[in-house]
N, C-alpha and C positions, 0 to 999 in steps of 0.2 A: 791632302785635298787643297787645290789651289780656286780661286778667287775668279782667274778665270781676268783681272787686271793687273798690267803690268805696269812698271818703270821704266822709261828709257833712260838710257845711256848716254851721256855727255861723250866728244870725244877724250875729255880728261878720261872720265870710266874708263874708256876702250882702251888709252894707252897706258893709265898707269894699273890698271888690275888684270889685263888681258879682256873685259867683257865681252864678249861677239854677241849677244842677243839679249831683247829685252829682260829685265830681273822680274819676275811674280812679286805683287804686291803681299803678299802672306809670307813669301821666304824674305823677304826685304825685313819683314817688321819686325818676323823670328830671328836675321840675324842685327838688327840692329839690338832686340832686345838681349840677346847674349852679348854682344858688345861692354852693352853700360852695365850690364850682371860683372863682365872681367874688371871693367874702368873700376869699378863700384866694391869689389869683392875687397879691399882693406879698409871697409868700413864708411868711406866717405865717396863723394862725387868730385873731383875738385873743380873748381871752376875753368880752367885752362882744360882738361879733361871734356867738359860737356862742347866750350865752345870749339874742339880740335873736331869733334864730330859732328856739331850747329856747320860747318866750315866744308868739310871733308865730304857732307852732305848737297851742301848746295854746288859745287863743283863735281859731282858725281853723277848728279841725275839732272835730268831735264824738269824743268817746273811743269805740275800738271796743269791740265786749263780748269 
């Protein structure tokens, strides 16, 4: 089931993941949440870790309003 709101796309997104169309806010969340579940999965978070995707994030998507 989708949210039915989406993420745009930077053209970073587009050129470095391939993105052609906007991302659904609900698959975004799911995969960000499996992301930090792999970052995460030897027991800690590390700080270089959170901020690669605090980082990775804001050049990804377009800020909503």
């Amino acid at each position: 089931m989708t949210s039915g709101k989406s993420l745009q796309v930077t053209p970073y997104g587009q050129n470095r993941y391939n993105i052609t169309q906007p991302v659904d806010f609900e698959v975004g969340v799911n995969y960000s949440g499996a992301l930090m579940a792999i970052a995460g999965a030897d027991g800690e978070l590390a700080e270089a870790e959170l901020q690669w995707y605090i980082d990775e994030q804001e050049m990804l998507l377009v800020e909503s309003e």
